[in-house]
Each structure stands twice: as C-alpha cells, then as structure tokens.
N, C-alpha and C positions, 0 to 999 in steps of 0.2 A: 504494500500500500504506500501510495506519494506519500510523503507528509511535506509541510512547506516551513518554515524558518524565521524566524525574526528576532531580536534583543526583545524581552517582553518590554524596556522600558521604550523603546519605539511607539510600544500602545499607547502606554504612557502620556507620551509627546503628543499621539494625536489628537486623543482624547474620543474620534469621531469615527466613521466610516470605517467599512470592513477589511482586513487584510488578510490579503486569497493568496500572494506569492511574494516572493523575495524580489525587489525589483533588481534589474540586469545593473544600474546605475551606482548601486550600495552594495558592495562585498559586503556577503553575511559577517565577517569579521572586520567588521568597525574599530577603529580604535576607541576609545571610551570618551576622550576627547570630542571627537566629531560627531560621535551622537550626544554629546550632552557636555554644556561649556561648564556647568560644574561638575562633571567626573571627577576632578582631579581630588575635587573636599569627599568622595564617597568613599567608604573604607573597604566596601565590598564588589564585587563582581557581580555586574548586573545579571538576570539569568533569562534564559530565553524557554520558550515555549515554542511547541511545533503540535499541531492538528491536521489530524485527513485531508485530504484536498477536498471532498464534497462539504467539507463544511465549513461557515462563517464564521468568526470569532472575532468581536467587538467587546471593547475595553465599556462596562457600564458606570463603575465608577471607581473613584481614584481613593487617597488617605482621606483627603481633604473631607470626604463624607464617611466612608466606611474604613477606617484605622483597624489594624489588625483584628479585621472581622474571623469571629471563631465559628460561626454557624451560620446558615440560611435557611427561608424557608421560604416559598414562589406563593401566593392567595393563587385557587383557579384562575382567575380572569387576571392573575399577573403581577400583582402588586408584590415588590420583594422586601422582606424583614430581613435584616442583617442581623445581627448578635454583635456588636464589638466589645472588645475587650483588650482594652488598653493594660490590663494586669497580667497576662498575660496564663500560661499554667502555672507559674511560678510565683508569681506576685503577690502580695499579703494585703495591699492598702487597697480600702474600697473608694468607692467613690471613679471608677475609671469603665466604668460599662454602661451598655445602653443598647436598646431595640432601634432601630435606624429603620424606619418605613419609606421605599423609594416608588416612586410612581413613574409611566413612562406613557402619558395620558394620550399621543399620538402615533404610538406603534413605531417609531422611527426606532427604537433602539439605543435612544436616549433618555437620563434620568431629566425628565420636566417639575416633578416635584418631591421633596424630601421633608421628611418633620421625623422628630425625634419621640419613638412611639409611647415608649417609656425606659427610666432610668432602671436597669438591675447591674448586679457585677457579675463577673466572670460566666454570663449567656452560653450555653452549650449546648441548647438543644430548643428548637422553634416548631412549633405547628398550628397552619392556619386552616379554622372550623367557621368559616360563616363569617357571624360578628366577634368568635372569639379566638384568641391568640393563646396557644397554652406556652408555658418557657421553662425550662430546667435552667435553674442559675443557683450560685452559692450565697446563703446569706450572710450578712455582719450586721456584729450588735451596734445599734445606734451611740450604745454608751463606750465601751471599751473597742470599738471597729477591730473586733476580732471576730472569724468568721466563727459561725454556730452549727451550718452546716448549710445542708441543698436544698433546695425545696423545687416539687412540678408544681406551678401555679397556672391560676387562668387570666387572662384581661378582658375587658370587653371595649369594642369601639363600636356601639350602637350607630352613632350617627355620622360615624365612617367618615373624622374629619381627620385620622393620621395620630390622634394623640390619644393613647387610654382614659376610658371615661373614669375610671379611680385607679384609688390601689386593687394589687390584686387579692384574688382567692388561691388559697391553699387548694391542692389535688391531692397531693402527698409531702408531705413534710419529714425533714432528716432523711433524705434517699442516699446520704452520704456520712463517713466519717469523721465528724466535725475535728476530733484529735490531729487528723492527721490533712486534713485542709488549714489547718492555723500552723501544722510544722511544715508543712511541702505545699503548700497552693493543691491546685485542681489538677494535676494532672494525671492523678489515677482515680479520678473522681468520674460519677454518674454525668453521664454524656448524651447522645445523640438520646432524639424520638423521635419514632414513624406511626399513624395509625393505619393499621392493617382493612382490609374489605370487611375482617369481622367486627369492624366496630372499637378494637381496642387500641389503646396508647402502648406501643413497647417502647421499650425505656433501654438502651447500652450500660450496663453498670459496669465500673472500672473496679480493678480488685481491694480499692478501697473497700468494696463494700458496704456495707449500712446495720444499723443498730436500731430497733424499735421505728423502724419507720413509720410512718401513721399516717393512715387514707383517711378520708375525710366522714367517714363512720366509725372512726376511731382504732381501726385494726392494726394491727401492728405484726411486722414481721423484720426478720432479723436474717443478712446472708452475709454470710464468712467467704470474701473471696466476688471473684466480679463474673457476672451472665446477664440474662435477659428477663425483667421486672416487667409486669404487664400490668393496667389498671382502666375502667372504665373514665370516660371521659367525666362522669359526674363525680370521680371520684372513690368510686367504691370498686369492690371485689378486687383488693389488690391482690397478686400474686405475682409469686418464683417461676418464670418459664424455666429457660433452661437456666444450669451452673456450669464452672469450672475453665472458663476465659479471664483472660489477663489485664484487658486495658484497650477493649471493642471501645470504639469514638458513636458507632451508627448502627442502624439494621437496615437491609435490603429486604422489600415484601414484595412479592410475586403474586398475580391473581389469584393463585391459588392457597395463599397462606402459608406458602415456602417461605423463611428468614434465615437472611445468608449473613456473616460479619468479618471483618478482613482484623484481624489481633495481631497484638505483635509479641510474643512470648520468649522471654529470656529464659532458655535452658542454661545456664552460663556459659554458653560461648557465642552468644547475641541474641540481637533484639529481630527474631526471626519472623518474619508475616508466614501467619495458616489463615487459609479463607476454609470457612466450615458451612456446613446445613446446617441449620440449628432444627431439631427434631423437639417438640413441647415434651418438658422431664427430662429428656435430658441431659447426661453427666459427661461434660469435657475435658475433666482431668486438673488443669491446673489450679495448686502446684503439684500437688503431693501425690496424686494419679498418672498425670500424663507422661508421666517418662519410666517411671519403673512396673508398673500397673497399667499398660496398657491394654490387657485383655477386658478389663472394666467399665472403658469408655465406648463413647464415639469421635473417633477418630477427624481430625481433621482433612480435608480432601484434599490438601499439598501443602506446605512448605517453601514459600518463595524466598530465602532467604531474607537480607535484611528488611529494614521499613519500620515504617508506622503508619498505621491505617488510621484513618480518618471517615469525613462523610461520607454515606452510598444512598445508593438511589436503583430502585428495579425499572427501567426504561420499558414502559406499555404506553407507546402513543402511536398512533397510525399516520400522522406526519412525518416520522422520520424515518430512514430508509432500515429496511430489514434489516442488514449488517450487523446495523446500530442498534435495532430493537428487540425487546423478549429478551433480556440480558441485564443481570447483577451488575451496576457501575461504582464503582470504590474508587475511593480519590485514596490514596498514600500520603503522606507528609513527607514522609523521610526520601521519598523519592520522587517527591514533585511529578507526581505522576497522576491520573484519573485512567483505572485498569479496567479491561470491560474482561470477564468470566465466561468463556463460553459453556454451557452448561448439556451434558450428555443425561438421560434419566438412567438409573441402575436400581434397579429394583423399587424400594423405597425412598431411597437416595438421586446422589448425583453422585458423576466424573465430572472434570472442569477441566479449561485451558486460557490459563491466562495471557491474555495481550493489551499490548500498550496502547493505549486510546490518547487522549489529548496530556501535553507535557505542560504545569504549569507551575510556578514555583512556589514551594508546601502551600499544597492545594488545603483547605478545612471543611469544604462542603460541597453538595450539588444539589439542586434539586430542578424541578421542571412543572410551568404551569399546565395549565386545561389545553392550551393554544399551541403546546409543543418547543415553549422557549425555555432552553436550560440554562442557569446558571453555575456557575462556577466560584467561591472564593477560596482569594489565596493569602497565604498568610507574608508572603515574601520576603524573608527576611526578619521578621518584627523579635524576633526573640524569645528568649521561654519567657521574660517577663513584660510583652506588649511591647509596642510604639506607636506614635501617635502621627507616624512619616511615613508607613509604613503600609502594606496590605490594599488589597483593588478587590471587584466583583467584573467580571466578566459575562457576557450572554453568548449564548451558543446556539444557532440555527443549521439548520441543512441548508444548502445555495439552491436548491428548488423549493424551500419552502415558501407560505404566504402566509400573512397573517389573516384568522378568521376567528372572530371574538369570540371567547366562551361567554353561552348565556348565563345574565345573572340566576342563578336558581332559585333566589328569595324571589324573583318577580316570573318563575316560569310555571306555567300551568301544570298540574298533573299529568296533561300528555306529553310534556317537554321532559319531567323529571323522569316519567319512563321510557322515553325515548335515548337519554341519557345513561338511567341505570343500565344499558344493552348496548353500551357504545362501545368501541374499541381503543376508549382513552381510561387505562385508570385512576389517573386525575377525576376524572367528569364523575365517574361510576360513582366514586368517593363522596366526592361532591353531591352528587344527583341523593346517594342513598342517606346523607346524613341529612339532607333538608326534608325527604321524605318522612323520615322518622322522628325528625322536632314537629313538623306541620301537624301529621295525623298520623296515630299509629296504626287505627282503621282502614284508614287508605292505601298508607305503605303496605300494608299486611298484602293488601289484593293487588294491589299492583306486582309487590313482590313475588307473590307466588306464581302467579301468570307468567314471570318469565321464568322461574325455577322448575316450573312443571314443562316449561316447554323446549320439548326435545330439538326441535329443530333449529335452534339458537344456540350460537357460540359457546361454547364451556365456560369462559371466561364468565359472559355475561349470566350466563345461570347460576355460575359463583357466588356472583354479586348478587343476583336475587333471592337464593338460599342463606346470606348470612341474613340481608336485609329482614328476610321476611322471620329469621330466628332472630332477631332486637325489638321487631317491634310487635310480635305477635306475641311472643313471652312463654309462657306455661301452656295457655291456648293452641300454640302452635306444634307443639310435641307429637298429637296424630298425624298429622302432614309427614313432619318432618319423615317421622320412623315409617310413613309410606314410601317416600322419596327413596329409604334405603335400598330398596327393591330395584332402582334404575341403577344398574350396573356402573353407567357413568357419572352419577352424581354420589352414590352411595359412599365415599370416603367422606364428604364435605356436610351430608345429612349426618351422618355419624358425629363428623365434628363438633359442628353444631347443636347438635341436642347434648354432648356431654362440655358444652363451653360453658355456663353459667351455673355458680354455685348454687345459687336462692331456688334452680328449680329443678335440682340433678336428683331429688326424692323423689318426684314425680315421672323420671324418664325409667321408662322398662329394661330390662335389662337383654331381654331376647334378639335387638338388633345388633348389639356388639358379638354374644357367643354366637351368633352367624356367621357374622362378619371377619370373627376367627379365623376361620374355616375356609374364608375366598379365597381363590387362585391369585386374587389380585394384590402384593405386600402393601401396597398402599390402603386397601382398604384393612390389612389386616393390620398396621400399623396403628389406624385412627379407632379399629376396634379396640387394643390392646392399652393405649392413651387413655382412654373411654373407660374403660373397666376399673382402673387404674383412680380415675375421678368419679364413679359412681359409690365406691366404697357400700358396695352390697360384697358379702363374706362369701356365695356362692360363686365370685368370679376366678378365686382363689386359684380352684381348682382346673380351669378351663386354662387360665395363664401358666399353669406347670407346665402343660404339654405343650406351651411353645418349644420348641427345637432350639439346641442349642449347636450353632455351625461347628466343623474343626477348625477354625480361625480362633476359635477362643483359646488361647496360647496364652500361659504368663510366661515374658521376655526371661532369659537365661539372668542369675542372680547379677547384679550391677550393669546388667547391660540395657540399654535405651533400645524400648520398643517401638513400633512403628505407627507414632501418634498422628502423622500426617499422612497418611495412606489410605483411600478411602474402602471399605468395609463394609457395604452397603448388606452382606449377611448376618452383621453379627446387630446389624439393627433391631429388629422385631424382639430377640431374647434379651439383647440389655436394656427396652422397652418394659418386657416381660418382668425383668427382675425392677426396673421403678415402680411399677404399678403393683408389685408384690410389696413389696416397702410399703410403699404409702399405706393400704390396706394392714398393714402391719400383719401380715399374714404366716404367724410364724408356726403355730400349729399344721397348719396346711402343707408347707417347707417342713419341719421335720417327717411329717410320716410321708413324705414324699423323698426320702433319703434311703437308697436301695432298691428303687424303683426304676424305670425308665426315664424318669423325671428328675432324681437325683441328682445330674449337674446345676440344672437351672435353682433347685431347692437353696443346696449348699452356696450357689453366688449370691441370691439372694438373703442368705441367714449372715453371710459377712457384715451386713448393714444393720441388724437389729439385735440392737444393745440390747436384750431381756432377758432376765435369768430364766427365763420358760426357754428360751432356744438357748441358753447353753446346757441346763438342763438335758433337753431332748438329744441336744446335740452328746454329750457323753454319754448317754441312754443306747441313741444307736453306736458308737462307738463301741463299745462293751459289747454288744448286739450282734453283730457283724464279726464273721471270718475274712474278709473281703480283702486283701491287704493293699491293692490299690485305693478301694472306698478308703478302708482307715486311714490310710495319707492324705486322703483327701478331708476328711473329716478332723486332722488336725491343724492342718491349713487355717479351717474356718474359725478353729478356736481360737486358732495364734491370733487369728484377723480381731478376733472379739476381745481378744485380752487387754488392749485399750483401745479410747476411743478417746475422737475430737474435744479439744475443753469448749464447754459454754463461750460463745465469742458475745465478749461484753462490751468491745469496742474500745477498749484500751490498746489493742498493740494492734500491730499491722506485719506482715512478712517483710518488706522492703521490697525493694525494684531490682534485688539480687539472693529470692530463697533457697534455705534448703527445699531442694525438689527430689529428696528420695522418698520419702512419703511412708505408709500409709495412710498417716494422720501428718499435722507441721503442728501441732500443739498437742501431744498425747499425753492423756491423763489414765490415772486406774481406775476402774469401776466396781458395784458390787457383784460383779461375774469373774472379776481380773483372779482372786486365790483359786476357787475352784479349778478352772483353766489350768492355772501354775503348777497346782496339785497335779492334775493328768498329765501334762506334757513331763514332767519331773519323776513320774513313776514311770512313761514311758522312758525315760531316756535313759533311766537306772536299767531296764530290761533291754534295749534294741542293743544290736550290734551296728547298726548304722547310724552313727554317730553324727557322721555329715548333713543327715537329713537335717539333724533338729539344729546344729549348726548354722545351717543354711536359713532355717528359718527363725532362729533367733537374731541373724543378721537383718535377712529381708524385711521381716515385719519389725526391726528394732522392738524386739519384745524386753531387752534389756535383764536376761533372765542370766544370769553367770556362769549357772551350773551348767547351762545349756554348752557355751562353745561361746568365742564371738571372733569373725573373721577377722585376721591381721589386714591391714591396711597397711600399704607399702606408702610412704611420705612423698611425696613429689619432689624431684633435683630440683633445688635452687638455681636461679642463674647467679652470674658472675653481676655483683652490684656497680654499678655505673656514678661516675661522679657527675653527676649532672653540673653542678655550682661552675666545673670546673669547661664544661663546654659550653656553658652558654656564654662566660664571660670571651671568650673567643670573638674577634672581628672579622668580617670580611663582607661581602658585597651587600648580603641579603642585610648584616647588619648596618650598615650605613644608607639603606635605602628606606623610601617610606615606602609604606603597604601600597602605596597606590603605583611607584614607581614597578614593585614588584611584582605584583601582577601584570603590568600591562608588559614585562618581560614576558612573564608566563606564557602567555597568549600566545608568545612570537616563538617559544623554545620547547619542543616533542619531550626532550629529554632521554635520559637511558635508564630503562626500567633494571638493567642488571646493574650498573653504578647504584641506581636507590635501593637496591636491596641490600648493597654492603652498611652505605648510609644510615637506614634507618638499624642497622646495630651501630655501627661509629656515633653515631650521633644520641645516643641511650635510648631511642622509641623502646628497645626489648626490656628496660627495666618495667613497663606499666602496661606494654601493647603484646600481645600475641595474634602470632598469622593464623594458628591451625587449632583445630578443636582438640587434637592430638596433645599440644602443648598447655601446660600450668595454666589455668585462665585467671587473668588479673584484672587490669582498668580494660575499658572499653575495645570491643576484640577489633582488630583489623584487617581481619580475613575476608571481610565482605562490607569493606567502606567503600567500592564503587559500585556497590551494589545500591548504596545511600549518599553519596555526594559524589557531585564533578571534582574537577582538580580544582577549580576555582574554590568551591566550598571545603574541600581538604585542605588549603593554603589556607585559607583563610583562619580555620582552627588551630592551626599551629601557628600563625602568626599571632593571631591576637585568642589563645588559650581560655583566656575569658570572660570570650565575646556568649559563647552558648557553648555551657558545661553540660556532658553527655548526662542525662539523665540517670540518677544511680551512682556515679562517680564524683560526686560533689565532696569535696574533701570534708572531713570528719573529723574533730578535737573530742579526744574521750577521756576522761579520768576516770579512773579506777583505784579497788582498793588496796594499800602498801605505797601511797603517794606517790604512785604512777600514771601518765599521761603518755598517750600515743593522738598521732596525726598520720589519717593518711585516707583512704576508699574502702569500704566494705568486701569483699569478693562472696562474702557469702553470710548468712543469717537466718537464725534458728529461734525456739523458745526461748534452749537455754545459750548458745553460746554465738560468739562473732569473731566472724576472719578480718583480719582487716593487713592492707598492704602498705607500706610507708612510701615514700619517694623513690626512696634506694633499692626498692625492690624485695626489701623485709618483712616475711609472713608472721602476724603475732595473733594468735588462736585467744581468747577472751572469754570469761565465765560472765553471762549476762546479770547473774546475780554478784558479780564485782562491780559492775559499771555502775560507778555514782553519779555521771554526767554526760550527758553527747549532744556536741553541738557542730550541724552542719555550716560551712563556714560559704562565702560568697565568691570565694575564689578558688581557682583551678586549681588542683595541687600538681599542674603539670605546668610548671616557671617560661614564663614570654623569655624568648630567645635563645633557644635551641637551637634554632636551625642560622644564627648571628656571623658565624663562620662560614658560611657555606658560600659558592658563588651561585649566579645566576642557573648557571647549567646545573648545579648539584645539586641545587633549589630544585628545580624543575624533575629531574630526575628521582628525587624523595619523591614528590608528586606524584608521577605516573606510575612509579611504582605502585602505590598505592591504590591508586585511580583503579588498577589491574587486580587489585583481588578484590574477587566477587561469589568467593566461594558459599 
C-alpha cells in the first residue's frame, strides 16, 4: 500500500486544506530551519506522519485549542469533545484539565466554533448520549488538591449551547486507586469508555485497580489488578467483565458484542503490546497467571512487541472503503502508530494480523461520527506531565467521500429511528437505539422486535434490534427472547441477552442455555456457558462439568514462560466452564465429579474455591482413589488451595515492574492452609519421589521447608562502569547544542557495528540490556525501535530527563541499620524489592525494613554520556539502536 509523507509540523503551518502527497518542490527531508524559522529554539525532532493514499488527513486543531488532548469523543452529527490535560499521566496539581467542545458548523473541515465544555483534571475517557456527556476523570480535594481518586460522571447540555448546564453526577465513584494516583499521577489509572449495542458503558481499568467502588445505588465492588468494568448508563448494575490486563487505555466493540484491547505488559524484559478478545469472565492472567500459569487463562492473540496502546475504535460505517472497515483500530502511543487488526473467526475466538494504518505522533485516541468523519488525537510530544505547546486533533476522510448529515434523532420520527436502528452505520444504530429507548419503551419494544425477528435483515442490524428490544422490554421481554433462541442465527445474542441483566436473571429459565450446551455452534455454546455461569441456578452445575477439556490444557515446564500470546480458541469454552463453576460456587458438584470423566475440569475448577468443604472433599477422594496419576493430580489442587490472594484493601499496589511468578503476588494462609500441610507432609514422608513435591513447593511457593525448595543459581554480575568518569569527557556531541545535533543526525546513516561497541564503551550495559537472555535491569533495549525513531532515541539520551521510562524513575529508600540506597526497582513483591544503583549494583530489600521511599524527578541515568562522542559515533549509538526490535 502507497503511503504519502510529510513533517507532521507542515500540518501545523497550514493549518487548512488537505495533504494527499509530498510535493516534487520540498524534499521530504527539510532541514528544520526551512520549514520552521524557529527550529533552531525546538529541542526536539519534529515527527512526521504518513497515511494511505485513498485517504485525506487534515490538521483540525492545533495546542492553541486542544493542548495535550488525552481523549476524544465524535456526538453522531459531529461535534468533537476533546479531554485535555495539561497534567499530564504524571502530574499531581489540579486545576490543568478540561472538556474542549469543537464545532465545524459548515462541513469544511474546519473548527468554526469552540467553548470550553467543562472544567475536570486528568479526562481519560469521553462518551456522547444525546444531551448527555459521561467522562472518566480523577478527582482533587478542593481543600488539600490532593487527588481522592476517579470518578465516571455525567453532564448535561440540555440546551446544547457548548457549556454544561451544572456540575456533574456521579455514575461510579472511586473507579480508581486514590493511594497510588497522589504517589504516581494516572497513568495506571481507569481509562478509556465505549458503550457497547447492549446498552452498557465498558470502562478500561488500568492495574491500579479500584477499592469499594460505588455505583450510584450504592454497590460497591473491589478488583485487584486492571480489566474490563461494565455499568448501566443510569448508573446501576455495576460489574467485573473480564480481569487480569495491565494498563488497557480503550475497548474496541464490534456489532456483535466482541471487545478487543491493545495492553502493554511488562514480563521484565519490556513493555510488550498483546491485543486480546476479551470473552465476559474472563481471566487474562496478569501478573501472577500469565506467565507461569498459562494453562488457566485466555490467552492473548499475539505479542507485538514493544508499545503502549492507547485509544480504539471498531470501524462499522459504510462510507468508508472495505479495506478500512469491519476492523478493531488501536492507536499505540509508544509507536505513534493507529494499527488496524485484521481479524480471522476461530471457533469462539479470533486469529488476527496486524498492520500499520495511519502514522501519527503518540497518537491518545480515535473515534468516528454518524457521517463517517474520524478523528484522530495526538499527544506529540507533550510529556508524561502535559504541555500546554503541545498536542493537535486531526480529521480523517476517505478522498471519495461526501459529506451527508446524520439526522438529529431527538427530532426524527419513529420511522426514521427504525430506519436507523437497521443501518449499516454503528454510530447511527447506537444512536437510533438509545433515543428509542429514553422516548418510549413501548414503542422501542415493537419497533425492536420487528427487526430482531426479521430474518431477512442484516445480522448486524438484528443485533441491534435484539439488545434494543432486551433494555427496553425488560422482564416482559424474556418469552421472545428465549423464542428467538431457536433461530440458529441469532440464538448466541438471544442467549446473551436474557442472561445480561441482574434484576431479572430469576425470572429467565434455565432450558435455553442446557440447549444451547449442546450446539454445534462454540459460539452459541460459549454465551450458553457465560449464561449458566450468571443464572446461578445449582442444576447448571452439572451440565458445565461435561464441558471438554482440550489437550492444550498444559501447565508450562517448572520456570518456564508459557504461551500467553498465542491464540487458543479451544481451550475457550472449558476455562469459561470453570468461571461459571466459581461463580456458582459449585464445589460439591466438583468434588464428586473427581474420578469421573469430568474430573479434569472439577479439579481446575476446585483450584479457585477457598472452602474447607473442597479441601475436605478434596482429601476424601485423595484417600479414595488408587489412581496414581489422579493422586498427582489431586495434590496439585491442594498445593493450589494452600494459600490464597490477601483481601486487596487498596493500600499497596505491584508496581510497573512485578513479581510475575504467581500463583497469588500477595499470598496469605487460610483456614484450609494446616490440613493441606498435614497431607502433603505425610505424603512426602512416604513417596520416593521427592522431586514431585519439590517441584511443587517451588511452583506454587507453598513455602513449606520440609518439602525441598529449588536452588536458584544468582545471575553474573556485569563489570561496573564509571559513568562520572565518561560523561565528564569532551568532544563534539558535547560542545554542541541538541538542536545542532540532530540536524547532524538527519545528514549521518551511521554504523550500526561501531554503536554496538559504543553502547558498552560508553556504560549503556550498566542499566540497558539487548536480550531477554540477559540480567534485566532499567529499561530493556532490545526493542527500542520497535518504540522510537533515532530522533526520539537521541533525544532521550541527550536530554535523560526530558521523559523518564515509566517504572524506572529513580528511587531514594531508607531502611533499617541507617541504610539508604538510590537507584530503579527491577523487581517487587509483598515482601521484598530488587533494586539496581547507577553502577550496576543488585541490592535485594526486606519490604518490612523499608522505613521510606521516595520516587525522585530525575533520571538516574546522568545528561552527558554520550559528551565524548563525535558526530558519527553519535549517530552510530543511534542506529544501532534504532535496529533492535526484537
């Protein structure tokens, strides 16, 4: 595919009109000078952007209005709400945010009118409903402007003059960690919301986490660790979709209730992008699952190495060209990239294929109105803590598109709004079904069903008729629905639907789902299994045992990393099987289901339910049974029981570099933990295989003595490096200013084997490792061109700190015996922390010594490293660099 070229600050300059190609007049490589007579005052490399040849990209606005905009969100009929946020993820002081409403009142493509919607801080997440605006932002105390934590709220602009008609309403209050938003800003904080065709608000939670959250009926829920939070727009039935993601920005919705999220998960050896399906329940792993315990989850669909994902958006509009549409779009930050997902079905799942769609620099969001116009914001530059210089919004068309106004739906008649609900734009559908549904729930109802029963209409649009017509029909709608089940083609979405809402899952029978079991088709037997799972009738117990459990269910060899990013679409349905046993607390049912044909799925299932009735049962059949593989397997589960997760009160947090060996990252002992101890200790006095219980006192850090516990060989130190003593060294790069040296850069390729001696000559190896192979220390560098050009890698070593890697912000800790250390964390636990100094020094720390820790503002990696070096040696560090992308 063409793509075409420009200095994105070129856009910049024009402010206007669209730019389709590189003109023959301007070498793509400008000097910085001639495109901009202040270059020389910028400290950075301007960055450029490239998009398809079929499509337009116009500049929509500049700092001057939208300053390091963190989120967007399109009204149908166009109007764009920016999020700025001048504090940026890192920032502490309020007062630097705000909703920025742009208007483009004659379709040209430019902003005609702006007003400032309302004041919140650190805006992360927009959605426009009508007349109302919901926002996910963090809040601060008026008195002490220390933040208190998140809040999804609502606004209203009734009389649609640009400014909120008051303060807002709460939707959900505390969706985040207030502890750890007043020591670290937002940047693992509750993020992106989309609402789904069913009506709901999904919510990105970052692995901050949340403590007592409270929905606006007062409910309250607590997740350890970051997924997908769901909540009705009124505020009520909140819940836990999935768990076990790291620091998801967004969610991508598909017509059909598919949610996809681009994460970015540090295994310690980077901050690696997995794009996943998100399946409702469940369990993704991180920390403490997805790498040692990979037979437990669901698995990520790839691994694209480095990144940070940011906004997505699912592209369903029939203006834009197929290529482009029916496709997950994910903007990256860390790669200034917007990646379009081609997506393959596999059973209940997907296979995927990523490719590079529009290039823009750290892109934060996209979204797209009724009329097919998408936007784009980027953060460019602005820093982890805002700028106010900083940051543009962009519009995105197809070069054969035209514009054709979405109708207002407040002013369209019932045969417009069902004309609508059955369009091929899921904007309008959205649109069309929520104004149905506030107007008349009577009407919606028959409107709805009329296209939901009607076969001869798109999937899509029956979609949207079957949730419509399950929100506003209610309890009343439950016959329907469970008739619906019977149409082979809708029957996955009727299933969904009757078990989506709490207040009426008493009332729904239970015979559509153990049908639904039973289909050929894993999707329906998915939404059965999901279904069972929330109907919490004790007769589904039984029918979920006999899901199948694939040979892919494999636990990974002892220390060895399973295959978290691989996608796995059979072992779907049984680790479905075993959430919806959980939930159900189904533990009676699981044990005499042990020795059975059932017995696999029993025993994964019984790993999760802390009860002394299943450890019980579980040493019952163990005594029971001659079986000598069952008995190995049956102490497995106990090991698994013998502790369990401590209560998350919302006091600590893992960091941005945990232990990820897992079972638990906080384990505690319970009143099942002696009995257990008792059996594994009377077995291990009788076996002659010794290594078993070894192995499993290692795996599940059962911390038992008598058991064995694996040697762990220490990792070779490297040779420690006098940094003091090379930076104070002279030569080109140090007598130059940043600006002189880059515009060298520009002109010089370099030698990638010179920069490999370099970045040892030069000490990069006291803090950086290339290879996952190698000690993992500060921030790895085996896939920095994977996340920055050479200009953005000069840049960071020149000016150290301008933007410290997230996680490696240096650290001042005192401890106990009047001891102090400085340095990065490598790694952190309950009890204990690694931490690395300057010089390359590992010092291991008992968390119950630490009487202080204070993250510091500066780099602990010292300006003027590379002060020796000439032009070409410069350059050749660089590319070197540029080049690993592993």
């Amino acid at each position: 595919m063409l793509k075409f070229t420009l200095p994105f600050f070129t856009i910049a300059l024009l402010l206007s009109g669209t730019l389709t190609e590189t003109p023959s007049s301007q070498p793509e490589n400008l000097s910085l000078q001639a495109q901009d007579p202040n270059a020389q005052r910028r400290d950075s490399l301007l960055n450029t952007s490239t998009w398809p040849e079929d499509l337009n990209v116009t500049l929509f606005t500049g700092p001057d209005l939208t300053p390091s905009p963190a989120c967007l969100a399109v009204a149908p009929t166009g109007e764009v709400y920016v999020g700025v946020d001048k504090m940026g993820s890192l920032g502490k002081e309020p007062g630097k945010g705000s909703i920025v409403k742009l208007t483009d009142t004659n379709n040209d493509g430019k902003v005609d009118q702006h007003s400032v919607f309302a004041e919140v801080d650190n805006p992360r997440g927009i959605l426009i409903q009508g007349d109302q605006v919901f926002v996910l932002h963090t809040v601060f105390s008026k008195e002490n402007k220390v933040a208190t934590g998140m809040d999804l709220v609502v606004f209203e602009d009734k009389n649609q003059d640009g400014v909120a008609d008051g303060p807002s309403k709460p939707v959900i209050q505390h969706i985040s960690n207030p502890t750890f938003l007043q020591n670290r800003g937002t940047d693992h904080a509750t993020n992106g919301i989309r609402m789904g065709i069913d009506g709901w608000i999904y919510i990105a939670v970052g692995d901050f986490g949340f403590h007592n959250a409270t929905d606006r009926t007062g409910k309250q829920l607590t997740m350890l660790g970051g997924g997908i939070a769901r909540v009705r727009p009124n505020g009520s039935e909140f819940e836990i979709y999935t768990h076990g993601t790291r620091n998801i920005y967004d969610v991508a919705i598909d017509p059909y209730m598919n949610t996809f999220t681009r994460d970015n998960t540090n295994d310690g050896g980077g901050w690696n992008i997995r794009f996943s399906h998100h399946i409702q329940s469940g369990e993704y792993g991180y920390p403490a699952l997805f790498k040692h315990f990979t037979d437990e989850i669901i698995p990520a669909l790839i691994d694209v190495g480095g990144g940070s994902g940011t906004g997505a958006l699912y592209m369903d509009d029939p203006s834009w060209p197929e290529k482009y549409n029916h496709v997950p779009m994910m903007a990256d930050w860390g790669r200034s990239q917007l990646y379009i997902h081609r997506l393959t079905p596999d059973a209940a799942s997907f296979t995927q294929k990523e490719e590079e769609f529009i290039k823009i620099p750290q892109i934060t969001d996209v979204d797209i109105d009724a009329s097919g116009r998408v936007y784009l914001s980027a953060w460019d530059g602005a820093g982890y803590s805002g700028s106010p210089s900083k940051g543009f919004v962009t519009r995105v068309i197809p070069k054969n598109w035209s514009y054709k106004p979405f109708t207002d739906v407040k002013k369209a008649s019932f045969k417009q709004l069902s004309t609508l609900l059955a369009t091929g734009s899921g904007v309008a559908r959205l649109a069309a079904q929520q104004e149905l549904i506030a107007r008349s729930a009577k009407k919606a109802s028959s409107i709805a069903w009329k296209i939901a029963s009607n076969n001869k209409l798109s999937l899509d649009s029956r979609v949207a008729g079957i949730y419509t017509y399950a929100q506003a029909s209610g309890a009343e709608g439950i016959a329907k629905l469970v008739k619906l089940t019977e149409d082979k083609e809708v029957a996955e979405f009727a299933l969904r639907a009757l078990a989506d809402r709490q207040p009426i899952l008493s009332q729904v029978p239970v015979e559509p789902f153990l049908t639904g079991l039973n289909d050929s088709n894993p999707r329906i037997q998915i939404a059965s299994i999901i279904g069972l799972g929330r109907l919490n009738k004790p007769e589904a117990a039984q029918a979920l045992l006999k899901v199948k459990v694939p040979a892919s269910f494999v636990a990974p060899a002892l220390n060895t990393e399973g295959p978290h990013a691989t996608p796995n679409s059979a072992i779907v349905p049984a680790h479905l099987a075993v959430r919806s046993l959980v939930n159900l607390h189904a533990v009676e049912a699981c044990i005499n289901a042990i020795g059975s044909d059932n017995s696999t799925l029993a025993l994964w299932a019984l790993r999760y339910m802390h009860d002394q009735k299943a450890v019980a049962g579980l040493i019952t059949a163990y005594n029971r049974t001659s079986d000598a593989a069952l008995k190995k397997n049956i102490l497995i589960t106990l090991g698994r029981l013998y502790k369990k997760e401590a209560p998350y009160d919302g006091s600590w947090w893992w960091s941005t570099r945990p232990d990820t060996h897992g079972p638990y990252y906080k384990a505690i002992d319970w009143e099942g933990s002696e009995p257990i101890k008792k059996v594994l200790l009377e077995e291990w006095n009788k076996t002659s295989d010794k290594q078993f219980f070894t192995d499993l006192n290692s795996r599940l850090r059962l911390e038992i003595p008598e058991l064995g516990v694996e040697e762990i060989v220490a990792a070779k130190e490297e040779v420690k490096v006098d940094l003091e003593k090379i930076k104070n060294k002279k030569g080109q790069i140090g007598e130059s200013s940043i600006e002189d040296v880059m515009l060298a850069l520009a002109k010089i390729d370099g030698n990638a084997a010179l920069g490999k001696t370099l970045f040892t000559q030069q000490g990069c190896i006291a803090c950086h490792s290339l290879s996952k192979s190698e000690t993992m220390k500060g921030p790895f560098m085996g896939q920095i061109g994977s996340i920055m050009n050479r200009e953005q890698i000069a840049e960071s070593i020149l000016k150290p700190n301008a933007s410290i890697s997230q996680g490696f912000a240096t650290v001042f800790i005192t401890a106990k015996g009047n001891k102090s250390y400085t340095g990065f964390v490598t790694e952190e636990s309950s009890t204990r922390l690694v931490l690395r100094d300057i010089a390359g020094q590992v010092y291991t720390l008992k968390t119950a010594d630490i009487l202080s820790r204070k993250e510091m503002e500066t780099s602990m990696m010292p300006p003027g490293l590379a002060n020796a070096l000439s032009y070409e040696e410069f350059a050749s560090l660089v590319t070197f660099l540029s080049q690993q992308k592993k």
